[in-house]
C-alpha positions as CSV (number, residue, x, y, z in Angstrom):
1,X,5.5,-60.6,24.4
2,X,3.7,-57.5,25.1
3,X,4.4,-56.1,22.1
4,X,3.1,-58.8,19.8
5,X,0.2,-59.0,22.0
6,X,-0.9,-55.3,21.1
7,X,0.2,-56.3,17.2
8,X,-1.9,-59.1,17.4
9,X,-4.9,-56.6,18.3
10,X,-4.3,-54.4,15.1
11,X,-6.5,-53.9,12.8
12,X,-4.9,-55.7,9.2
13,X,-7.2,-53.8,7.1
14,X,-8.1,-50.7,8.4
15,X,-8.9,-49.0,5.4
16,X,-12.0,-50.2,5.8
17,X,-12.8,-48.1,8.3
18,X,-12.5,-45.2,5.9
19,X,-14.8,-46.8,3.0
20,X,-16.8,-49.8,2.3
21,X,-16.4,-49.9,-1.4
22,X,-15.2,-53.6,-3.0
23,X,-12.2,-53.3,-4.3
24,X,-12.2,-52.6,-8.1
25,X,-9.8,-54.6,-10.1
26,X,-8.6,-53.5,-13.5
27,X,-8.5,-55.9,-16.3
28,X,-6.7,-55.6,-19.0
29,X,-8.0,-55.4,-22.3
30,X,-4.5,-55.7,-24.6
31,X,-1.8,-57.0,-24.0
32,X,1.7,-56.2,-25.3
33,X,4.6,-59.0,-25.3
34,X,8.2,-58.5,-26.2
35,X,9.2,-61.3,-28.7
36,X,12.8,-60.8,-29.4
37,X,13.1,-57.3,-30.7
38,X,9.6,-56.8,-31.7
39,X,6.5,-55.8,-29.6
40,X,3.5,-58.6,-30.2
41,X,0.4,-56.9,-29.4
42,X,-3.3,-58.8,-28.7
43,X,-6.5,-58.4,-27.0
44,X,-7.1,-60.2,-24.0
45,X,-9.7,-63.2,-25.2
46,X,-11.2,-63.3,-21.4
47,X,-11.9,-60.1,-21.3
48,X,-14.1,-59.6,-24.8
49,X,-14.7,-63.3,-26.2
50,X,-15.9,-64.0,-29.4
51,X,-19.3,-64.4,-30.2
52,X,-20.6,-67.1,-32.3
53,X,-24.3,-67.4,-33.9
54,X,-25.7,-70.9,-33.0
55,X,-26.3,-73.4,-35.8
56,X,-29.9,-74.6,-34.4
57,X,-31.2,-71.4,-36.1
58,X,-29.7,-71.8,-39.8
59,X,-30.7,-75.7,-39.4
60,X,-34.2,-74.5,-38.8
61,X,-34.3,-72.3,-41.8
62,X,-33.3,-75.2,-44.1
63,X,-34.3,-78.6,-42.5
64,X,-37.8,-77.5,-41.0
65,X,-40.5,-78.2,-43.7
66,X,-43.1,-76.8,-40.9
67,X,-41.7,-73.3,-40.8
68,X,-43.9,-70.9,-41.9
69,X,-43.2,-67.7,-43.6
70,X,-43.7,-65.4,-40.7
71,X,-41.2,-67.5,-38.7
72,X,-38.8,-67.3,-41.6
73,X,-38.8,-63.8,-41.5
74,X,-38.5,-63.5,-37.9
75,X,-35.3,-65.8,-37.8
76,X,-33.6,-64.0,-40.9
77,X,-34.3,-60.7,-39.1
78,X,-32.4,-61.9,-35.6
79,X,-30.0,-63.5,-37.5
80,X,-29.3,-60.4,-39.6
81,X,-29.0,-58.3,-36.1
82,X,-26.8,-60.8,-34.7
83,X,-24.5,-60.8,-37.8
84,X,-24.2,-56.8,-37.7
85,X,-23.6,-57.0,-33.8
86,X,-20.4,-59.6,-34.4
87,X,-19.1,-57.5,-37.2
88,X,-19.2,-54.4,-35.3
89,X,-17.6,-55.8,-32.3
90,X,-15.0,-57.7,-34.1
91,X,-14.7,-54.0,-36.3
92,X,-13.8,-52.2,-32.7
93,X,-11.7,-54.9,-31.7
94,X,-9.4,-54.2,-34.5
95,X,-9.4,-50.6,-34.4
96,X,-8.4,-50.9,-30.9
97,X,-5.2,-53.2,-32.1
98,X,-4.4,-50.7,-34.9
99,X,-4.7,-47.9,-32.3
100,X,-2.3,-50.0,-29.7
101,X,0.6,-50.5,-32.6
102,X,0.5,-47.4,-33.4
103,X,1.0,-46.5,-30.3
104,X,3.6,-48.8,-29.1
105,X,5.6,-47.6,-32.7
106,X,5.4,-43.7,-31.5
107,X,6.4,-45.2,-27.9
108,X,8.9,-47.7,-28.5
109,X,11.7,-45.5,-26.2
110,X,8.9,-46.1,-23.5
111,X,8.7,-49.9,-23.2
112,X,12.5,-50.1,-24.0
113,X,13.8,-47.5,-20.6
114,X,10.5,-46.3,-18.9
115,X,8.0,-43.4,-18.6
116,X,11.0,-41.1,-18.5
117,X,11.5,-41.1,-22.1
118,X,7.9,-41.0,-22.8
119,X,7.2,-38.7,-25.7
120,X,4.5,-36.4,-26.7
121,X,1.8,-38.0,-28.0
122,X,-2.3,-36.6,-29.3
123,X,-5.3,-38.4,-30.1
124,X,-5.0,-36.6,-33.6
125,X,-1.7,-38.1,-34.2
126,X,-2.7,-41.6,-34.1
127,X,-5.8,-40.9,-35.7
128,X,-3.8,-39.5,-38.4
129,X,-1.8,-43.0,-38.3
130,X,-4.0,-45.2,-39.0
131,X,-6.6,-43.0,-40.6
132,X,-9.7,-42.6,-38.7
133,X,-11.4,-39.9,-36.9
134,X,-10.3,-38.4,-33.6
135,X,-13.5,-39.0,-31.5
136,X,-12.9,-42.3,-32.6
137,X,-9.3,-42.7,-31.3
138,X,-10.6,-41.3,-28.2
139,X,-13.8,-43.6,-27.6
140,X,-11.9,-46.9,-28.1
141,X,-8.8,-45.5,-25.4
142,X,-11.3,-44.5,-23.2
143,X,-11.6,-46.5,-20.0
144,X,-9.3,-49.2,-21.8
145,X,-6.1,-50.9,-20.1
146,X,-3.1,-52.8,-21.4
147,X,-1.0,-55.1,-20.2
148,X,2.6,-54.2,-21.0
149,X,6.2,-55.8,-19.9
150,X,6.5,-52.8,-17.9
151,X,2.5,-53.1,-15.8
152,X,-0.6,-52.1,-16.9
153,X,-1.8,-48.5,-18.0
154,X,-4.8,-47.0,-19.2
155,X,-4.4,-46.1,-22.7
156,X,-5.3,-42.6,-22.4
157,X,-1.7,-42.9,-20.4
158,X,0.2,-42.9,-23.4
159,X,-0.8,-39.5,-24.6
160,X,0.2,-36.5,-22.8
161,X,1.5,-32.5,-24.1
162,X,4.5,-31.4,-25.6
163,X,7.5,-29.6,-23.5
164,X,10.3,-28.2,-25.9
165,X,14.4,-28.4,-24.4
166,X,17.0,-26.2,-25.2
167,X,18.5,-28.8,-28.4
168,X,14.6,-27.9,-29.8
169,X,13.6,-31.4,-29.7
170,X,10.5,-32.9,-27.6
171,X,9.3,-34.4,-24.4
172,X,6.2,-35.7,-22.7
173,X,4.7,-33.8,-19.6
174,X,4.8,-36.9,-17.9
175,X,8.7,-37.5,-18.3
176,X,9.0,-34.2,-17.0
177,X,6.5,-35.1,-13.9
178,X,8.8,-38.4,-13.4
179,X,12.0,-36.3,-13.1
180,X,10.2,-33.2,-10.6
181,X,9.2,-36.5,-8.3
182,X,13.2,-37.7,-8.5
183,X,15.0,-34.3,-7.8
184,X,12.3,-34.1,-4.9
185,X,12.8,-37.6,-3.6
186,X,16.5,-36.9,-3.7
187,X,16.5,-33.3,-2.0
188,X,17.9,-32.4,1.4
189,X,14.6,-32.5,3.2
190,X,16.3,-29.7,5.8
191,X,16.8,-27.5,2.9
192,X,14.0,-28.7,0.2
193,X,13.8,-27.2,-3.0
194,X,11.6,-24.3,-4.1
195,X,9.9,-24.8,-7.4
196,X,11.9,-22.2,-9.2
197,X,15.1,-24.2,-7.7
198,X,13.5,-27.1,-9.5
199,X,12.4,-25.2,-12.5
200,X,16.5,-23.9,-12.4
201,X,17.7,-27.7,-12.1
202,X,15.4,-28.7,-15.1
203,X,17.0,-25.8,-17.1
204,X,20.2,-26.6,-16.7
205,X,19.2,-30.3,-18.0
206,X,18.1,-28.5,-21.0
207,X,14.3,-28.6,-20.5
208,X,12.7,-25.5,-20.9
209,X,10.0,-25.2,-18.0
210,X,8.5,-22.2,-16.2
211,X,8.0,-22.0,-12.3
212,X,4.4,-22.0,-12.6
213,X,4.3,-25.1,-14.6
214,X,6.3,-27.1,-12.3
215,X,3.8,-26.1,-9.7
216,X,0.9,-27.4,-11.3
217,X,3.2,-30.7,-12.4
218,X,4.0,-31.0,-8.3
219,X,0.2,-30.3,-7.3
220,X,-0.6,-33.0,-10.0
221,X,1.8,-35.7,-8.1
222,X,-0.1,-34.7,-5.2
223,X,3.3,-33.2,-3.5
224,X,3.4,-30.7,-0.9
225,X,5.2,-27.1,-1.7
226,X,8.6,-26.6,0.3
227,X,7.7,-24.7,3.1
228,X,5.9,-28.1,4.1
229,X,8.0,-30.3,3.2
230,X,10.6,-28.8,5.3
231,X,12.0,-31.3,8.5
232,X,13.4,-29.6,11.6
């Protein structure tokens, strides 16, 4: 009894003690659905809906015989705006669709066994894809999420450097970060593993990665060096 008593006095949220910021909640702005084999990929209607220009100002054009010329002009003017707003939005809607295929065909190993077989991936390669600029690629993955069978990721997620393996072929520096976090996670925490040891194991797995890198990967994952990691 005395011991639910001083549970029942705990604080339930007590990170907000530490900050008073609302949480912040992501939403997604594609989503990607496995139909079959096939990837189906669409934009999430809630989070950009369509725009529509409201008859009321075409009827007033055509059925008002008191509309004078200045109004005319006026209307035409707004209506013209309004037409070039839609058609750019509905124009950055479907890059973003073609960039998200493209995608999802470069990292189909991805949504098929995880971000371990993630693969290297630039801006410039996509751009390349589906022929546009790079700045462009980059503006329309910028701050953007999708909703995938495996959780939602920021697109910018999806593109990461280049590490070669002894066979010569590819993988993404994010595959390689997965695999540092599992040999840590499955270390002896009495003995833990120095990052040359780790940089040793990942050699002997055939990726080709230097001591210093698999530092900065470990720093990245927020992962202290051995020496503290170390339980007596």
């Amino acid at each position: 009894q005395a011991q639910s008593e001083i549970i029942g006095r705990l604080d339930p949220k007590p990170g907000l003690n530490v900050t008073a910021d609302n949480p912040k909640y992501v939403i997604p702005d594609l989503i990607v659905d496995r139909v079959g084999d096939k990837y189906v990929i669409s934009l999430n209607e809630k989070n950009v809906p369509r725009l529509r220009i409201s008859k009321a100002y075409r009827d007033e054009l055509k059925n008002n015989p008191n509309i004078t010329e200045k109004t005319k002009d006026f209307i035409k003017d707004k209506l013209k705006n309004a037409k070039w707003l839609i058609q750019t939005i509905e124009q950055r809607r479907r890059t973003m669709i073609k960039v998200m295929e493209s995608i999802v065909e470069k990292q189909r190993e991805f949504f098929e066994k995880g971000v371990i077989a993630l693969k290297p991936l630039t801006l410039q390669q996509v751009a390349s894809e589906i022929d546009m600029h790079e700045s462009t690629v980059s503006r329309v993955t910028t701050n953007k999420y999708v909703q995938t069978p495996r959780g939602v990721y920021e697109l910018k997620f999806f593109f990461s450097a280049k590490l070669n393996t002894r066979s010569g072929s590819e993988v993404s520096s994010r595959s390689a970060k997965v695999r540092i976090r599992e040999i840590i996670e499955k270390e002896n925490s009495k003995k833990p593993l120095s990052d040359q040891k780790i940089a040793n194991i990942l050699k002997e797995e055939g990726l080709v990665i230097a001591r210093r890198t698999v530092a900065k990967y470990r720093e990245q994952l927020g992962i202290l060096p051995a020496r503290h990691r170390k339980v007596f």
